[in-house]
C-alpha positions as CSV (number, residue, x, y, z in Angstrom):
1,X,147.4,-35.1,176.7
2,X,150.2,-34.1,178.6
3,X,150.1,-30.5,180.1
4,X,152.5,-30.4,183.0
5,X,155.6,-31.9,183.9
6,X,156.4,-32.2,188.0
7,X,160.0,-32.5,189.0
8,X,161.3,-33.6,192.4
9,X,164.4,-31.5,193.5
10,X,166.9,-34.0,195.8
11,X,168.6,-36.0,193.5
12,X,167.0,-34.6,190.1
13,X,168.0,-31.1,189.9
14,X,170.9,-31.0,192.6
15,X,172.7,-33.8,193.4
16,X,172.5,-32.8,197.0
17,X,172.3,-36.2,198.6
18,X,176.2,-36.1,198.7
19,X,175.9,-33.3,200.4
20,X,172.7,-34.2,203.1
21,X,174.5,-37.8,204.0
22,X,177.5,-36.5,205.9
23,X,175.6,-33.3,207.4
24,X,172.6,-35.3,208.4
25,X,174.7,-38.0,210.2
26,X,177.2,-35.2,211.8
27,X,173.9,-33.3,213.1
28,X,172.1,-36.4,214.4
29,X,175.4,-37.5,216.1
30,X,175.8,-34.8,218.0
31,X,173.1,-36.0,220.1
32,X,174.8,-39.5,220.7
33,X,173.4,-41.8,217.8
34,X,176.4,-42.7,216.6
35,X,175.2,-43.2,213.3
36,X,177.1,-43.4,209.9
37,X,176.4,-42.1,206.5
38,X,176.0,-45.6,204.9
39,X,172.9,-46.4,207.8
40,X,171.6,-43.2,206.1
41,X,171.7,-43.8,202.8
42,X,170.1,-47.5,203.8
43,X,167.2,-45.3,205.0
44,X,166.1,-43.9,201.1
45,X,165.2,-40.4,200.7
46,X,163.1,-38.9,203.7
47,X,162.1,-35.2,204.2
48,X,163.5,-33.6,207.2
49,X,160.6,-34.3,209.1
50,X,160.9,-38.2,208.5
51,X,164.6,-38.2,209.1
52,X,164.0,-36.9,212.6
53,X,161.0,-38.9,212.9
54,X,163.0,-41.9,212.6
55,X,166.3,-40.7,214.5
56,X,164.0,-39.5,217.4
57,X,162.3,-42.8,217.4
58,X,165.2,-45.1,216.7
59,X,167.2,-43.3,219.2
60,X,164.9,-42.6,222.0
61,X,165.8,-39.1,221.8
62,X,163.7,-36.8,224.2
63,X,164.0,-33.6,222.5
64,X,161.1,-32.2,219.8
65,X,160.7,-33.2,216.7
66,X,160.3,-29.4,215.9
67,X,163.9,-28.6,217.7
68,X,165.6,-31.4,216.1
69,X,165.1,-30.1,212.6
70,X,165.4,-27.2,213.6
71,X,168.9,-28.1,215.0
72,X,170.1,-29.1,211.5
73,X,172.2,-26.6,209.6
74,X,170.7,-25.5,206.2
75,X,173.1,-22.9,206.0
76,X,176.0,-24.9,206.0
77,X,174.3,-27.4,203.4
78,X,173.2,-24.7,200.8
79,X,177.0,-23.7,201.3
80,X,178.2,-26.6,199.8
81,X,176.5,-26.2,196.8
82,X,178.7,-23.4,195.7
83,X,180.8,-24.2,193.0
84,X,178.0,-27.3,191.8
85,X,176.2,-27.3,188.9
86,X,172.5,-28.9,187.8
87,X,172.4,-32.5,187.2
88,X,173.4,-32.4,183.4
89,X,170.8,-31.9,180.8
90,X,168.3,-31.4,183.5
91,X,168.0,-27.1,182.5
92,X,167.6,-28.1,179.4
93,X,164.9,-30.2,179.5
94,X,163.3,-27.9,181.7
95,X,163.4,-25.3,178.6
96,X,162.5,-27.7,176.1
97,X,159.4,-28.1,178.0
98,X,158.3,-24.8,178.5
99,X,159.1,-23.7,174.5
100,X,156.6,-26.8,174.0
101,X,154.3,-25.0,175.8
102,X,154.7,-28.1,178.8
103,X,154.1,-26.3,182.0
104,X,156.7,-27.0,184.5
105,X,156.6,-27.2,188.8
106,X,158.6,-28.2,191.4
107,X,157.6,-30.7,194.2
108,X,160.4,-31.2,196.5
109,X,160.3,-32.3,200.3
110,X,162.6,-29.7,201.3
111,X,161.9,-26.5,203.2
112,X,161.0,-23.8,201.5
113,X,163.8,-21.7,202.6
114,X,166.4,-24.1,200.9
115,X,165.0,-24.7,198.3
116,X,164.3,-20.8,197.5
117,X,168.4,-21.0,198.0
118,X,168.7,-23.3,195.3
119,X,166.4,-21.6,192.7
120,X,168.5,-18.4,193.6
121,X,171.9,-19.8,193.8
122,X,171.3,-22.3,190.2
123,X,169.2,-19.2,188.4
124,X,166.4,-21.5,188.2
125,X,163.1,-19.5,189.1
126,X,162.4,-19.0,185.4
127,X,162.0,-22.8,184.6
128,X,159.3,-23.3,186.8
129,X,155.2,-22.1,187.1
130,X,155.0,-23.6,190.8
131,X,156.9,-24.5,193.1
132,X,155.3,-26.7,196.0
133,X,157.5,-27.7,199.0
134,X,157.2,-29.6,202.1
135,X,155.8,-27.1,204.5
136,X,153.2,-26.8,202.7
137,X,151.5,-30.3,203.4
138,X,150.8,-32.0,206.5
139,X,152.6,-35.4,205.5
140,X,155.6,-36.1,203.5
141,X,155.7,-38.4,200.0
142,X,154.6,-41.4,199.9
143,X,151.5,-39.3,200.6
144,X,150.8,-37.5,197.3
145,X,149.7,-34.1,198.8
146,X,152.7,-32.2,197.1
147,X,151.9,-33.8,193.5
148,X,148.1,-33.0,193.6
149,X,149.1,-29.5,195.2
150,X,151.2,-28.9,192.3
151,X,148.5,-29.6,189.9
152,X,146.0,-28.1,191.4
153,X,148.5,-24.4,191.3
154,X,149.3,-25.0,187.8
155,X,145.4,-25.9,187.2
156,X,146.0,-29.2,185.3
157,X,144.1,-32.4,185.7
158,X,146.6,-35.3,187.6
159,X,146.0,-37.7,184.5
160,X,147.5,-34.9,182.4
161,X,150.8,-34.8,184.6
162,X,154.0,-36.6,184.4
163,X,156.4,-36.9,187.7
164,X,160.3,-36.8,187.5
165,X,161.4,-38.7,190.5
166,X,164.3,-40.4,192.3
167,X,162.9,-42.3,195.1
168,X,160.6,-45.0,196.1
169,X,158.7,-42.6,198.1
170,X,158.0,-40.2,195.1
171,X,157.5,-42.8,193.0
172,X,154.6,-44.2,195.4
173,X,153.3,-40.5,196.1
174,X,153.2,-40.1,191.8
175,X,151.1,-43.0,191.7
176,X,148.6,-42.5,194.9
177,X,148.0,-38.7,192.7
178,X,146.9,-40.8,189.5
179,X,150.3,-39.1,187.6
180,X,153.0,-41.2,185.3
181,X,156.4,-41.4,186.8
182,X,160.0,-41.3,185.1
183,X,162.3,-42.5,187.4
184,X,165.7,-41.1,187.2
185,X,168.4,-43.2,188.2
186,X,171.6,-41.2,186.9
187,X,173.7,-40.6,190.6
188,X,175.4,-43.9,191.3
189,X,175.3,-43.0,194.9
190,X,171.6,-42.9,195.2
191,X,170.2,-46.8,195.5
192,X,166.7,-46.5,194.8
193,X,164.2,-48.9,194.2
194,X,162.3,-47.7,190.7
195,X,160.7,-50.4,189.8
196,X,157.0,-49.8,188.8
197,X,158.0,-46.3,187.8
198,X,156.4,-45.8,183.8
199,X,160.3,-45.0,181.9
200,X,163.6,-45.7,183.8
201,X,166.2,-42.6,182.2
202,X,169.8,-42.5,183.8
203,X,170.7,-39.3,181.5
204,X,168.4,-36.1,181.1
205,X,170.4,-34.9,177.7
206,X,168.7,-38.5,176.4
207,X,165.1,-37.9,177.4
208,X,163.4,-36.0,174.5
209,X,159.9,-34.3,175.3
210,X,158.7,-36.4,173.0
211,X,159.3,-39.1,175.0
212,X,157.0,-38.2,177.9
213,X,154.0,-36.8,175.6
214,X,154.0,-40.4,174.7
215,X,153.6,-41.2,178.9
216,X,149.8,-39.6,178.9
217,X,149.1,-41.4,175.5
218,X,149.1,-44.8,176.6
């Protein structure tokens, strides 16, 4: 039976990979990679960690990990998102679930003090009985930590969970924690590989609750 619904936040409540791209690349450039916003999106979605993982590795950087994402500027990104709005439909599934009693959380590999900024900014805190996010596990998705973390807040069993997810690497991490995955694939600047993923929806306002009670019934 399903009891909880998990939603990633990067591409499934805020569009904010059109955002992340051209900061990401500006930031990591300033240290010489000369790297450009289509390398980046050839990468998929990686936390922060994982991005300047890869940059530090790829590049032979000497600084720390711990100062390079420290170096990137949040507060410029969570600027940006003035004047968006939710991916559409999204909030309203998120209601739909809760007035059919579906808890909800939110499992993001951001930090937490962005995505506190985008609960506050998108007056989202509400929607949500957990929020989980990437400081608070030792390794990033594909490792499914953050999914069993957010079940085990909300205190519902994994089998009784659905994921809402845009990448590869949530869709791997969904799995590894024994949950059903939708994959959303609704931002045609987002090239993700889905496949494997349990329903394939490309518009929230056509994803009835319905619809994922049926996911835990199979």
């Amino acid at each position: 039976m399903l009891r909880a619904v998990i939603f990633d936040m990067d591409g499934v409540i805020i569009d904010s990979h059109s955002v992340a791209y051209e900061l990401l690349c500006e930031s990591a450039n300033e240290y010489g990679c000369a790297l450009t916003v289509e390398q980046i999106k050839g990468w998929g979605s990686l936390s922060s960690r994982q991005f300047w993982t890869k940059v530090k590795t790829d590049y032979g950087l000497p600084q720390e990990l711990s100062d390079l994402i420290r170096s990137y500027d949040a507060d410029k990104e969570i600027q940006k998102y003035r004047g968006m709005m939710p991916i559409p439909g999204v909030k309203e599934l998120l209601a739909q679930l809760r007035h059919s009693g579906i808890q909800t959380a939110l499992a993001t590999s951001a930090s937490r003090y962005r995505t506190n900024a985008v609960l506050d900014l998108f007056g989202l805190h509400s929607l949500f009985d957990a929020v989980v996010c990437d400081d608070e596990v030792k390794a990033s998705k594909p490792d499914p930590h953050i999914f069993t973390l957010a079940s085990d807040k909300l205190a519902v069993p994994a089998q009784s969970c659905v994921v809402i997810e845009d990448s590869g690497n949530g869709l791997l991490a969904a799995q590894r924690a024994g949950m059903k995955c939708i994959g959303y694939k609704g931002l045609p600047h987002v090239h993700e590989n889905m496949d494997g993923a349990d329903l394939i929806v490309t518009d929230f306002s056509r994803l009835g609750v319905e619809e994922i009670v049926a996911l835990v019934s199979v």
